[in-house]
C-alpha positions in Angstrom: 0.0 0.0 0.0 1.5 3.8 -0.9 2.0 6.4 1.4 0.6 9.9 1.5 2.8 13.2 2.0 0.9 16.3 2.6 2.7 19.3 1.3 5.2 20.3 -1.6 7.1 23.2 0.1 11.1 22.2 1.5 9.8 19.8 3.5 6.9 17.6 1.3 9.9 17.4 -1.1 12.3 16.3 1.1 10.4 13.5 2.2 9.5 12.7 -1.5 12.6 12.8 -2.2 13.6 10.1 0.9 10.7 8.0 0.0 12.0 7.6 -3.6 15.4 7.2 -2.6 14.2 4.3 -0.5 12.2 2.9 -3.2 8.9 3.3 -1.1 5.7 4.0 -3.4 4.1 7.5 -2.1 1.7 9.9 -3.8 2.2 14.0 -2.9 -0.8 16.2 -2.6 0.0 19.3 -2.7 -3.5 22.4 -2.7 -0.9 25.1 -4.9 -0.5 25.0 -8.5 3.1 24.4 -8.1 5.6 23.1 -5.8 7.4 25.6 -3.0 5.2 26.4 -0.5 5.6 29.7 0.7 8.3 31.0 -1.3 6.4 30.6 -4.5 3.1 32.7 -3.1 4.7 36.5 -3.4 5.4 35.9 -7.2 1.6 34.1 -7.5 0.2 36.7 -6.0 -1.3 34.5 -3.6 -2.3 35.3 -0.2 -0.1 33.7 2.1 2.7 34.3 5.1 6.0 35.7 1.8 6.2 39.0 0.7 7.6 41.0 -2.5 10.7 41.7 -0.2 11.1 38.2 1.2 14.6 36.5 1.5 16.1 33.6 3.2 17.6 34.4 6.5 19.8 31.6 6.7 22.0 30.9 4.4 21.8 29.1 1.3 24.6 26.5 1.8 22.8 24.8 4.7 19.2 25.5 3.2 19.6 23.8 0.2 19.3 20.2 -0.2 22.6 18.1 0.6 22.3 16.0 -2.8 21.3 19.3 -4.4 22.9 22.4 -3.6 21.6 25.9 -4.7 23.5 27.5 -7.5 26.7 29.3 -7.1 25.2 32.3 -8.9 22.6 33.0 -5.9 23.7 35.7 -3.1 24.3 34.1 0.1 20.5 35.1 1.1 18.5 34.4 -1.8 15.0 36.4 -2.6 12.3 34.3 -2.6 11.5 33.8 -6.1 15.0 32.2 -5.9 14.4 29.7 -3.7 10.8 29.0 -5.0 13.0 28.6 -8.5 15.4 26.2 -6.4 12.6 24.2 -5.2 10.8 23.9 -8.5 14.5 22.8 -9.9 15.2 20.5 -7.1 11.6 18.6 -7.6 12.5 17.8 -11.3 16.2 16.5 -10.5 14.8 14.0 -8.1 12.5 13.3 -10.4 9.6 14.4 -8.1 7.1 15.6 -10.4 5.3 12.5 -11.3 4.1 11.2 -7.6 3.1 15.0 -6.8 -0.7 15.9 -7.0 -1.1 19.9 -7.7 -4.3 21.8 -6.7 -5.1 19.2 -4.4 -7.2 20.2 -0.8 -6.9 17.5 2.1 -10.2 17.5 3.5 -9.7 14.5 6.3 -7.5 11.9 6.8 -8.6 9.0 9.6 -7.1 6.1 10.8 -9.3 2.5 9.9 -10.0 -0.3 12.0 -6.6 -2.1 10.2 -4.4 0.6 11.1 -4.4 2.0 7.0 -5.4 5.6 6.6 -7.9 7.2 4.7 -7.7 10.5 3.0 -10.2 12.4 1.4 -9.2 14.7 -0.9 -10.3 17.7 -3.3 -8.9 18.6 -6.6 -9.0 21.7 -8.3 -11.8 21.0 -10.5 -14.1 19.8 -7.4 -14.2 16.7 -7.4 -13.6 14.4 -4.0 -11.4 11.4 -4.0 -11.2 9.3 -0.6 -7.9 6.8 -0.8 -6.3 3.6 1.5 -3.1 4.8 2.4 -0.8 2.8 4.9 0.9 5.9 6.4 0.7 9.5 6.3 3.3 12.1 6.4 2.1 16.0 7.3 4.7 18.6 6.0 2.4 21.0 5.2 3.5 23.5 7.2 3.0 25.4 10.5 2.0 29.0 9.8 -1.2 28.1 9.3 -3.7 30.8 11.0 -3.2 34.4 11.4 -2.9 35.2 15.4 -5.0 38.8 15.9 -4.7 40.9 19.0 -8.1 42.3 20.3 -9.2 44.9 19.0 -8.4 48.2 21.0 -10.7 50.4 22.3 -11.7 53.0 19.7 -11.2 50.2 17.0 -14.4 50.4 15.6 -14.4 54.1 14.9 -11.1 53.9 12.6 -11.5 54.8 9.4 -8.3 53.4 8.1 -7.0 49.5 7.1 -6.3 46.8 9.6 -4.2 43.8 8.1 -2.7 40.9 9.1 1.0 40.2 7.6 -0.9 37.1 5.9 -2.5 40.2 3.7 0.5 42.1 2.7 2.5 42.2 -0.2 4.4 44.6 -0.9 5.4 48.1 0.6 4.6 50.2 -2.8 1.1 49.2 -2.0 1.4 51.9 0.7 3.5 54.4 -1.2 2.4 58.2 1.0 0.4 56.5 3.3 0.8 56.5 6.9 1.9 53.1 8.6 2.0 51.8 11.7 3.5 48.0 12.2 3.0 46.2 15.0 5.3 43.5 16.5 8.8 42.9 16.7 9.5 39.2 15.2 10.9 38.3 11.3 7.9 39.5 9.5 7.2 43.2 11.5 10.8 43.8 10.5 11.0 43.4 7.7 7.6 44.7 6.5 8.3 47.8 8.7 11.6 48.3 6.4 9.9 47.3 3.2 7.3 49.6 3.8 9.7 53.1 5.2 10.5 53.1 1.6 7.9 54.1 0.3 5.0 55.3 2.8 5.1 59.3 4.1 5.9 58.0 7.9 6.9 54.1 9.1 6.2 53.6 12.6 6.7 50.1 14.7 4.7 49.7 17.4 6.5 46.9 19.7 4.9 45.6 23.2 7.8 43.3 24.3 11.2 43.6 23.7 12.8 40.4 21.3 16.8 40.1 20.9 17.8 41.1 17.3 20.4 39.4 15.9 22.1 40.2 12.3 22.5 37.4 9.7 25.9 37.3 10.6 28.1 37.4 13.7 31.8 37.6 12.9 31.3 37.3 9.1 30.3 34.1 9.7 26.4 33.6 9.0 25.0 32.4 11.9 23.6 29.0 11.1 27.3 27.9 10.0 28.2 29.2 13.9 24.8 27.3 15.2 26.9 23.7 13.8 30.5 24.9 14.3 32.4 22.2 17.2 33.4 25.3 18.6 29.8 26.3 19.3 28.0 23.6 19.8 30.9 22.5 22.6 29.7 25.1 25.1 27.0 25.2 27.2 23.8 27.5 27.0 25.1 29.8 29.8 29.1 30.2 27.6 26.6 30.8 24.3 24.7 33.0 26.0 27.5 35.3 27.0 29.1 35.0 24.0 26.0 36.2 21.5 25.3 39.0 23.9 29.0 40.3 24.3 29.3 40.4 20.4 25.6 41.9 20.1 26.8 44.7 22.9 30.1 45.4 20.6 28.0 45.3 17.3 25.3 47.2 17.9 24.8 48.5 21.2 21.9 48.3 23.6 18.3 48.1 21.7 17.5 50.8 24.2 19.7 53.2 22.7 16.8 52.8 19.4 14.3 53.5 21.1 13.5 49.4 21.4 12.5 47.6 24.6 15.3 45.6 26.2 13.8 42.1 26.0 12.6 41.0 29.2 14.5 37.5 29.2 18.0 35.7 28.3 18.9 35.6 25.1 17.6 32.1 24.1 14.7 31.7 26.2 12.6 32.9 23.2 12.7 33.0 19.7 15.0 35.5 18.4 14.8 38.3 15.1 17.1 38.1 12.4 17.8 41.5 10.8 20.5 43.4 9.0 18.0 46.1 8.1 15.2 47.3 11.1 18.1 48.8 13.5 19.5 50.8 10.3 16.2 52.3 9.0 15.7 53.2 12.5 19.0 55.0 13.0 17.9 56.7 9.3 14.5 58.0 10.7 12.9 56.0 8.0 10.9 54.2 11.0 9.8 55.5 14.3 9.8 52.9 17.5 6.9 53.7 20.1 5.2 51.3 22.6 2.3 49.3 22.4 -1.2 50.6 20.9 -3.6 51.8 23.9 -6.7 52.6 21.6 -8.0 54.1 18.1 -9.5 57.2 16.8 -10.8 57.7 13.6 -7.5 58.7 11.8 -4.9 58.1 14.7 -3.3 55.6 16.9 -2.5 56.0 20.6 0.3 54.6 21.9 0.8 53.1 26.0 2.9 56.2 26.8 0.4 58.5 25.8 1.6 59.7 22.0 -0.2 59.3 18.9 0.1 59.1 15.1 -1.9 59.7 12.1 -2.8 56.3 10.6 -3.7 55.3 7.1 -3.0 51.3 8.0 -2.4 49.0 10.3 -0.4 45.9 10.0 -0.5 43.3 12.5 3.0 41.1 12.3 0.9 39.4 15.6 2.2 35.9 14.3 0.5 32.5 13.2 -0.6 29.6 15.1 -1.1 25.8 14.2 -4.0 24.1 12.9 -4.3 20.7 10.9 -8.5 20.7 10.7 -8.0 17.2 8.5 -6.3 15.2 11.5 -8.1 13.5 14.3 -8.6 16.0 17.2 -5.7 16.1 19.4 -3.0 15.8 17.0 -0.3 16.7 16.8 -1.1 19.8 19.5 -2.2 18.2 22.8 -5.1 19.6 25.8 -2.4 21.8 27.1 -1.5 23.6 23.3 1.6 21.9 23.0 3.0 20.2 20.1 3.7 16.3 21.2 5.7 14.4 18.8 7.9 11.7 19.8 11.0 12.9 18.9 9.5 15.7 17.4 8.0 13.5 14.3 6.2 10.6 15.4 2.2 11.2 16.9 2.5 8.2 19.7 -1.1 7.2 19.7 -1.5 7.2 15.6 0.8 4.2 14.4 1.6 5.6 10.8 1.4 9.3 11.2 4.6 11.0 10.5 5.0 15.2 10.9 8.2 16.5 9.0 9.2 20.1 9.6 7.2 20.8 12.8 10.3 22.6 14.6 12.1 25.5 15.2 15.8 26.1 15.0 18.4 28.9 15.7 19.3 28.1 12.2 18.7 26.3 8.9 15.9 23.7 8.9 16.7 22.0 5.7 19.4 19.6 7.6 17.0 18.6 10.3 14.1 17.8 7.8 16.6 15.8 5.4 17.1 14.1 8.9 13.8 13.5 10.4 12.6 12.2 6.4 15.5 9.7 6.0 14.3 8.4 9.3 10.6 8.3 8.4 11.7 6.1 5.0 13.6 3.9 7.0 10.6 3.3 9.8 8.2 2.9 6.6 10.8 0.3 4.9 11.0 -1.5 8.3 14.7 -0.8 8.7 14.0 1.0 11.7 11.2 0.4 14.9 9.7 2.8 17.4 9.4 1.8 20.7 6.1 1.3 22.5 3.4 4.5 23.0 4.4 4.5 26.8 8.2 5.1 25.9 7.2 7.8 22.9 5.2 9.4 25.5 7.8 9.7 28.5 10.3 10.8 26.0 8.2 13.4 24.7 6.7 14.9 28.6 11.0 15.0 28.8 11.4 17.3 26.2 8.3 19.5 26.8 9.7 20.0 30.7 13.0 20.7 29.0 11.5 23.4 27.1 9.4 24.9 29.7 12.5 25.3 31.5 14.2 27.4 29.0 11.4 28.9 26.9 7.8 28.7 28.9 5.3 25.7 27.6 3.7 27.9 24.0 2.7 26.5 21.1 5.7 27.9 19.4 7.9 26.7 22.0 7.1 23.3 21.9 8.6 22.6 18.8 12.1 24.2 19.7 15.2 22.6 18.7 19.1 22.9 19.1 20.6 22.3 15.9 23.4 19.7 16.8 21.7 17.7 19.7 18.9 17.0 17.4 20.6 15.7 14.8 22.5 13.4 16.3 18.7 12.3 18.3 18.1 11.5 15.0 21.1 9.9 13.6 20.6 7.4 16.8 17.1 6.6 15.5 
């Protein structure tokens, strides 16, 4: 019986590409008309988390595939309709094209009484499909649904545009309008410097301070420092001290922008890439202030009392997880937490796989190659799990390892160091 991936983005084709390496039969749905996920949308025109302005912020010799580098002609940091063109390339030299299903919508996938799956689909002209699979392999993704603050008092007399990231595209779209940005993680940055270059006024509207780090510390991008021996030898408290000495040298305090200090280690929460925000700050070209307090009809008040005229609104408020087409509970658990034995396997549904459900300091190309070869080999029977109750301990481990360093989100959960995990799953 085949197998079903979910998803053609980095890592659907990464597991396609580990299943037909294996010589395991699979069949790829995938609801775009093409393959590469989100890097493909801005170019489409499709609605979607990428942007005009998106580019990689890790770089491109760990985010390529290992059997199929990127081209020596792309920039460290490729744009996006780079990597999408990488992806597409990458699909046809593994010979990809032929298992993948385009314009296809998963509508539910359910275990049987025999432990096969099935999976009803959708295709683009309508019409339903329900197929026996004998395992199923979600990498379809995990900014899923747009995460919107509540509305602030005053919100329903303002006359201007309220949009989530999701909704943006590009910052000409805004050319002499008034802006305000709100957040502080990848996506407020670099919308807020997108859009300074062509709005009258650009200002970012930031609640809690997050540690901005550049793309590259010492020359030296800093995924190639996140696997360096050198790196990976110390412990979290030597890292620590060593990313914020170099930050203090580099670039200052964030205080000295008019940016919060973040209000924990470095480490203990995601962190913001950005060559670019702490510049067109320094230029004027965008305005820090606090948190939004309310709304008038043309203006936004801010928590320490000022206010700006306001054409739009952007919320970079973030995404959270939802798979609709699994069974209820999985893969996020009662307490909003992502439980995956070792971050892939969903313990109590023999024969679902997740690939790509984590978050590194880093590239996550390496890791998916990773968690994929290991899927093939559990799907060839070349590799076993252990029973539920193991799965299970092993996972409660990790999630009380994470709500040590990081607090027990949804985001959180699916936290990973770079060079432990990878050898978790070379053991496997």
């Amino acid at each position: 019986m085949s197998r079903c991936v979910i998803g053609a983005g980095l890592s659907g084709l990464a597991t396609a590409h580990a299943l037909k390496s294996a010589g395991l039969d699979f069949v790829c749905l995938e609801q775009a008309s093409d393959v590469g996920g989100l890097w493909r949308q801005p170019e489409a025109g499709e609605r979607g988390p990428g942007y005009l302005s998106l580019h990689l912020n890790t770089n491109k010799r760990l985010t390529g595939y290992a059997d199929h580098p990127m081209p020596e002609s792309y920039p460290v940091y490729p744009r996006h309709s780079e990597v999408a063109a990488y992806l597409r390339s990458f699909a046809e030299w593994a010979g990809l094209l032929d298992h993948i299903e385009l314009g296809t919508t998963v509508e539910s996938v359910r275990r049987r009484a025999d432990g096969a799956w099935t999976v009803v689909s959708r295709d683009a002209h309508g019409t339903r499909a329900e197929r026996e699979f004998a395992e199923v392999i979600v990498a379809s993704g995990h900014n899923t649904e747009p995460v919107r603050p509540p509305a602030p008092p005053g919100a329903d007399r303002f006359r201007g545009t309220i949009l989530h990231a999701l909704d943006y595209r590009d910052g000409s779209d805004h050319a002499g309008r008034h802006v305000v940005v709100v957040g502080l993680g990848a996506s407020a940055v670099d919308i807020a410097a997108d859009v300074s270059r062509h709005a009258a006024r650009t200002v970012l509207s930031v609640r809690r301070g997050l540690h901005i780090l550049p793309k590259q510390v010492f020359g030296m991008p800093l995924d190639d420092v996140a696997e360096a021996p050198w790196w990976t030898a110390m412990s979290l408290e030597e890292q620590r001290r060593f990313i914020e000495q170099a930050l203090l040298v580099a670039r200052g305090r964030l205080s000295d922008y008019g940016l919060p200090e973040p209000d924990h280690r470095i480490f203990s929460s995601a962190v913001t890439i950005s060559d670019e925000i702490l510049t067109r700050i320094r230029h004027g070209a965008v305005t820090p202030r606090p948190g939004i307090a309310s709304l008038e009809e043309d203006r936004v008040v801010f928590t320490d009392g000022t206010a700006v005229r306001a054409d739009t609104i952007v919320q970079c408020t973030g995404y959270r997880m939802a798979y609709p087409f699994l069974p209820a509970g999985t893969p996020i658990g009662a307490q909003g937490a992502v439980e995956l034995y070792k971050r892939v396997v969903a313990p109590d549904h023999r024969g679902l796989y997740f690939i790509g459900l984590v978050r590194p300091h880093g590239s996550v190309t390496r890791l998916v190659e990773a968690q994929a070869r290991w899927v093939a080999r559990l799907s060839a029977g070349r590799a076993a799990l252990p029973e539920p109750e193991v799965m299970r301990k092993e996972i409660a481990g990790h999630l009380a390892g994470i709500a040590d360093q990081y607090g027990l989100t949804q985001g959180a959960s699916i936290q990973v160091n770079v060079a432990p995990y990878l050898e978790e799953l070379r053991q496997e």
